[in-house]
C-alpha positions as CSV (number, residue, x, y, z in Angstrom):
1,X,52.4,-18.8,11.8
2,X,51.5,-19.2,8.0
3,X,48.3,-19.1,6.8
4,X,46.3,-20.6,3.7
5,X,44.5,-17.5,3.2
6,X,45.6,-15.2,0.2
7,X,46.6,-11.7,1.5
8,X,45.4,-9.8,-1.4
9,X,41.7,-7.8,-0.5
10,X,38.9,-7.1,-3.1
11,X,37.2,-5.2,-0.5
12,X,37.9,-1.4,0.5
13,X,37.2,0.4,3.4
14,X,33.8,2.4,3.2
15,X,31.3,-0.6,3.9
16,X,28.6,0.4,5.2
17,X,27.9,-2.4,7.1
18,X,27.0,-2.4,10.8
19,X,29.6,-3.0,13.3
20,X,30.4,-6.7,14.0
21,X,28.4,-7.5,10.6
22,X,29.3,-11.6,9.8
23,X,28.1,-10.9,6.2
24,X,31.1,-8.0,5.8
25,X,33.5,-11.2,6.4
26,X,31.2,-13.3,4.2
27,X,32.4,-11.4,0.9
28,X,35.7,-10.3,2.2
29,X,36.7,-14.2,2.1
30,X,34.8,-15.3,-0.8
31,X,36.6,-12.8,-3.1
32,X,40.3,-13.3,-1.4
33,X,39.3,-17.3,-2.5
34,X,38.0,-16.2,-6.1
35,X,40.4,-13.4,-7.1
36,X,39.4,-10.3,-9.6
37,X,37.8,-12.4,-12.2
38,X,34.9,-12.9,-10.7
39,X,31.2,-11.2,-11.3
40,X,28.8,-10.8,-8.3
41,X,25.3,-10.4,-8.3
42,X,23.5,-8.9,-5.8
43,X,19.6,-8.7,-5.4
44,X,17.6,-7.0,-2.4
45,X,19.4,-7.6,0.6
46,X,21.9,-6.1,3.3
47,X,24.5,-6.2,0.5
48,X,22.6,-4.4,-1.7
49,X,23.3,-1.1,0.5
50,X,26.8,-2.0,1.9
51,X,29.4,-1.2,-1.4
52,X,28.5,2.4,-0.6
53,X,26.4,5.0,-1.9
54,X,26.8,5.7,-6.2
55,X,29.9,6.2,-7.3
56,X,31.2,4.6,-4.4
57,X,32.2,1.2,-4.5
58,X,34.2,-0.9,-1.4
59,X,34.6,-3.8,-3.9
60,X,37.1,-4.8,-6.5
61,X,34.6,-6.4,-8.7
62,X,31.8,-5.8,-11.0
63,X,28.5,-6.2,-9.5
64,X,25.1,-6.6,-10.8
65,X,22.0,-5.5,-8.6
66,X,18.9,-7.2,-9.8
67,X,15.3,-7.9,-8.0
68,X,14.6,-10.1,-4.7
69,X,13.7,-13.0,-6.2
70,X,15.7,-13.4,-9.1
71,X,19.5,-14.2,-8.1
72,X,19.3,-17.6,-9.7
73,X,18.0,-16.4,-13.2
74,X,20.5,-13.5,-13.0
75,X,23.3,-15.7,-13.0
76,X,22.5,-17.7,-15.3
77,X,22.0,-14.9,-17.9
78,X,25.6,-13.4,-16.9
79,X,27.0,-17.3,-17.6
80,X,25.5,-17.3,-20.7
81,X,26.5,-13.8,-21.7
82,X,29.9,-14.5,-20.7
83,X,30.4,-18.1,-22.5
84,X,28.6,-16.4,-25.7
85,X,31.8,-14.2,-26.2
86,X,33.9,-16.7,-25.2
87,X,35.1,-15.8,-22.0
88,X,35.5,-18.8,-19.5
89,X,38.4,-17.1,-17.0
90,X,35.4,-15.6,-15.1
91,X,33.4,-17.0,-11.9
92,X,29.7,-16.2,-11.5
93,X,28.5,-15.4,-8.1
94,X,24.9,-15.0,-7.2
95,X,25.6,-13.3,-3.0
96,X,22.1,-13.1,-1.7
97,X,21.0,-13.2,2.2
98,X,18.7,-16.1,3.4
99,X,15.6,-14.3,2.6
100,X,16.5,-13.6,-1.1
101,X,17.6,-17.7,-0.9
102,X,15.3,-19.6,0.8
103,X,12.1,-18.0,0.6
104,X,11.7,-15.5,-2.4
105,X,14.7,-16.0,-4.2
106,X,14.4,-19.9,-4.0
107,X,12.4,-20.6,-7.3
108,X,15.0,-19.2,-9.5
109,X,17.7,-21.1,-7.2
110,X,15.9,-24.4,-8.1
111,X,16.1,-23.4,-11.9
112,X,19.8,-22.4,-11.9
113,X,20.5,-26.2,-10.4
114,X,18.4,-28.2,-12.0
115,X,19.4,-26.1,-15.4
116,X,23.5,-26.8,-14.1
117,X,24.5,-23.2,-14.3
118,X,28.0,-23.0,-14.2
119,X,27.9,-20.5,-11.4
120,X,28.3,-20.4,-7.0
121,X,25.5,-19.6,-5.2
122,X,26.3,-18.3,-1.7
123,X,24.0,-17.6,0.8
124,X,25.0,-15.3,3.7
125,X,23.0,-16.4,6.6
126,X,22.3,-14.1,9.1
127,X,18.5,-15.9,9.9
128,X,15.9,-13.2,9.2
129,X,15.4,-10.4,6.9
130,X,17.5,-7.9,8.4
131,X,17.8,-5.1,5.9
132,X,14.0,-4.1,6.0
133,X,13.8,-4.5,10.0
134,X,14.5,-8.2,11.1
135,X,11.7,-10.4,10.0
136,X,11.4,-13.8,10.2
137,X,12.8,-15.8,7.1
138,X,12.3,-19.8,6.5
139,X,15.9,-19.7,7.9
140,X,15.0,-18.1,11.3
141,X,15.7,-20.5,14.1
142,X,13.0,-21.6,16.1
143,X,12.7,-20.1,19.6
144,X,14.2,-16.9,17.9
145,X,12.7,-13.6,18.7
146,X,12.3,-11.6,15.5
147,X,10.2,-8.3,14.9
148,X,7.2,-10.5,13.3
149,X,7.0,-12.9,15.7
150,X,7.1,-10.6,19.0
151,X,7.5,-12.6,22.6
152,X,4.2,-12.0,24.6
153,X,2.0,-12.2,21.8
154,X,-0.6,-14.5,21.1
155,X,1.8,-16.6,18.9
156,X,5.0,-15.3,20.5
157,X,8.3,-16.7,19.2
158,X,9.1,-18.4,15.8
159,X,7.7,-22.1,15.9
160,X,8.7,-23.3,12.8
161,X,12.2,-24.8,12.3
162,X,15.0,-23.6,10.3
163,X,14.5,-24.5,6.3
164,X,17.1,-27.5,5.4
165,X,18.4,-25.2,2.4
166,X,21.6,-27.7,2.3
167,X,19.1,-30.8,1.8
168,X,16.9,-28.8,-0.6
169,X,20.5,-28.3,-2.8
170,X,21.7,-32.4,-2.2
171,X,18.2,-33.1,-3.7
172,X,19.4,-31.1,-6.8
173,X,22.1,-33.3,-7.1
174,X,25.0,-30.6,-7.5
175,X,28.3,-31.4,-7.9
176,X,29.2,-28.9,-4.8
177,X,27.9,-27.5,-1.8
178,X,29.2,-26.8,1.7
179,X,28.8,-24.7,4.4
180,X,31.2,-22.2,5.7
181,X,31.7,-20.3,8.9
182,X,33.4,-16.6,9.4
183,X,35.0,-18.1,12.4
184,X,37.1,-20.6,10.5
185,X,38.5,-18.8,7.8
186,X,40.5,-21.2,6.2
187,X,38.1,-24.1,5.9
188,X,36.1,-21.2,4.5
189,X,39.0,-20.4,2.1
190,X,39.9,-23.6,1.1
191,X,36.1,-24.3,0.5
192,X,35.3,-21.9,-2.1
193,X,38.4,-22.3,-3.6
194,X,37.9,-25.7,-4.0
195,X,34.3,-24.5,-5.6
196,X,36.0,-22.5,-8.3
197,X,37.5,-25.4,-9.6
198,X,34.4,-27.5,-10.1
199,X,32.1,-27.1,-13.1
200,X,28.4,-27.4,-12.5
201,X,26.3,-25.1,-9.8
202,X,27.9,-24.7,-6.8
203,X,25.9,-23.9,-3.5
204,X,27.7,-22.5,-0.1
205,X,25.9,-21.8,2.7
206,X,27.6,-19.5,5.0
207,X,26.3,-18.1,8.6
208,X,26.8,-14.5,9.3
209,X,26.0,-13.4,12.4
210,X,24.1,-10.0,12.8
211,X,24.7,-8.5,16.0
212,X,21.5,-5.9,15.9
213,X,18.9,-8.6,14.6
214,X,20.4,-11.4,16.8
215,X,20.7,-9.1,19.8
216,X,24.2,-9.6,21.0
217,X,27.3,-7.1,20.9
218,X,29.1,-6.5,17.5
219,X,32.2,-7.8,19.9
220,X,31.0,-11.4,20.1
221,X,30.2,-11.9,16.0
222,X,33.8,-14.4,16.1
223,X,32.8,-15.9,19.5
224,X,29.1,-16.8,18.6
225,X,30.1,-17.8,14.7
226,X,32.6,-20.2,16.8
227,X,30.1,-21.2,19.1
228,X,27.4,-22.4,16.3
229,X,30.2,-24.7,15.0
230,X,31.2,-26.1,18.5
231,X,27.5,-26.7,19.5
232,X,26.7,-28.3,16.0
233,X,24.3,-25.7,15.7
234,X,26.1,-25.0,12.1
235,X,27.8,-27.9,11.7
236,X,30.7,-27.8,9.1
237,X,30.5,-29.6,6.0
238,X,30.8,-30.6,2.0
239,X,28.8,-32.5,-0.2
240,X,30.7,-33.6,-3.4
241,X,29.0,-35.5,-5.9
242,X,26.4,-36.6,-2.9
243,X,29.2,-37.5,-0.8
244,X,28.9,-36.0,3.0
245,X,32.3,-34.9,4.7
246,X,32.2,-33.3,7.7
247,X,35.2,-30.9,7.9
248,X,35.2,-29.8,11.4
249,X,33.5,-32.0,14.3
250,X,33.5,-29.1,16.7
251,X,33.2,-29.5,20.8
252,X,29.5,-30.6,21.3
253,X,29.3,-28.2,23.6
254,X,25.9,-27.2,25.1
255,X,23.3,-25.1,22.7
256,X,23.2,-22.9,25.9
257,X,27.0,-21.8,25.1
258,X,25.9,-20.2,21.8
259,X,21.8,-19.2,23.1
260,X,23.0,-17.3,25.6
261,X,25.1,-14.6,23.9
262,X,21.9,-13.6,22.0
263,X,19.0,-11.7,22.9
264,X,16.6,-12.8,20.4
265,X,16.6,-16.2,22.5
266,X,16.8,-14.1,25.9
267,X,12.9,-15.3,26.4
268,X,13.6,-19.2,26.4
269,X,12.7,-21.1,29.4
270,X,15.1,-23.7,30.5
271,X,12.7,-26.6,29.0
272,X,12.5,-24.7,25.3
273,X,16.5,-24.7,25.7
274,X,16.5,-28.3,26.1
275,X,14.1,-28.5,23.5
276,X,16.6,-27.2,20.9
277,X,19.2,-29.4,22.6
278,X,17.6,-32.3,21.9
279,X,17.0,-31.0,18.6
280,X,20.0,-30.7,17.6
281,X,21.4,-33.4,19.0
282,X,19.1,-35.7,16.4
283,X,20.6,-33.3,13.8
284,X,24.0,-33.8,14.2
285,X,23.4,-37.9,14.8
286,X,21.9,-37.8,11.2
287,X,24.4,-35.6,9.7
288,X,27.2,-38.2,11.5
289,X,24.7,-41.4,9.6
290,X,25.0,-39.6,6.2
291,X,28.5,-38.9,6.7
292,X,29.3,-42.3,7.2
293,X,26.7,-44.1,4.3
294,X,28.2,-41.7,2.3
295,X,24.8,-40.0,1.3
């Protein structure tokens, strides 16, 4: 059966990445989209650890490591740097985890956009800051069990709901940004392809399941990345120019489907489940209204 996705790799074997790791497949298809050209840089994440220990190196790129919080700045300077000398053959990437996106990194991320950086953002998603022991980002679901919000404590589960990191980028009035599962390779292709072509600051929010800090077996990473998309937990989708387009409608299947593969949501009673249900059935009705008003 042919395929959309380019066979060349930019990745090498030697990640050390965890078994079943979402964000492994994350990079592995951005760079098969973007080709050798590209720059990445990386700040204080999962990523930062995975190319391998100096001089090792599973990528086929150039990378530049730089603090937590400063992704956004980081890519700007390597834009300038690069259109200073006159090279414009080159893609920017800033590759940061939701922690380094939506919480600490996310000042710098608001000046790269508002500034129009000519550069792609993408934010591997894996809902908690894994690298330093699975705490609770302004990504982490709610109802999901995370080291800093231990079940049977006083406060017990995380109550807050997931950050809106795709509104927060509509409101900077890109000219790009969509989100991207592992699952669905070729809408995840075709999306960051389609992102290299655009000038402006491009955002793509990609979910990356993380078998130890989501509790579930490395097997399932596919099956659960699938799931998120068929419950419209992660619904799939672009924004150009403002314009919502859903890509992939999914099955509307139960939130059960995909809650019950996980341990960090082992704890949920039947009327917390039905919570998120509800939830996320209000979610997907307003992503289905902006869809069609075109906003």
């Amino acid at each position: 059966m042919p395929t959309t996705i380019p066979e060349e790799e930019f990745t090498y074997p030697g990640s050390t990445g965890c078994p079943g790791c979402g964000a492994n497949l994350v990079m592995r298809y951005m760079l098969k989209a973007l080709g050798e050209r590209t720059i990445v840089s990386i700040p204080a994440c999962c990523w930062a650890v995975m190319p391998g220990y100096w001089p090792s190196n599973c990528l086929k790129v150039p990378l530049l490591y730089t603090a937590f919080e400063a992704t956004g700045a980081a890519i700007s300077g390597l834009r300038a740097a690069l259109d200073l000398k006159g090279v414009k053959d080159v893609t920017v990437v800033g590759f940061a985890g939701d922690g380094g996106t939506v919480d600490i990194g996310l000042q710098a991320l608001s000046g790269a956009a508002e500034r129009r950086t000519d550069a792609i953002y993408v934010m591997y998603d894996n809902e908690a800051y894994m690298n330093t022991g699975i705490q609770r980002s302004g990504s982490t679901p709610w109802g999901a069990w995370t080291t800093t919000t231990p079940v049977g404590t006083t406060h017990g589960f995380k109550h807050e709901p997931k950050k809106d990191i795709m509104a927060i980028m509509q409101a900077h009035r890109i000219p790009y940004a969509a989100t991207v599962s592992v699952a669905h390779p070729e809408d995840f292709v075709k999306k960051i392809a389609k992102a290299k072509d655009i000038k402006g600051f491009r955002f793509i929010h990609a979910l990356a399941p993380c078998p130890p800090g989501w509790r579930m077996n490395p097997m399932h990473t596919i099956e659960v990345a699938k799931l998120a998309v068929d419950t419209h937990i992660f619904p799939l989708y672009e924004i150009v120019d403002g314009q919502v387009t859903i890509t992939r409608k999914g099955k509307g299947l139960p939130v059960s489907e995909y809650l019950k593969l996980q341990g960090r949501f082992s704890h949920l009673t039947p009327e917390e489940i039905e919570a998120i249900q509800k939830a996320v059935d209000a979610q997907w009705q307003n992503l289905l209204a902006k869809e069609k008003s075109g906003t």
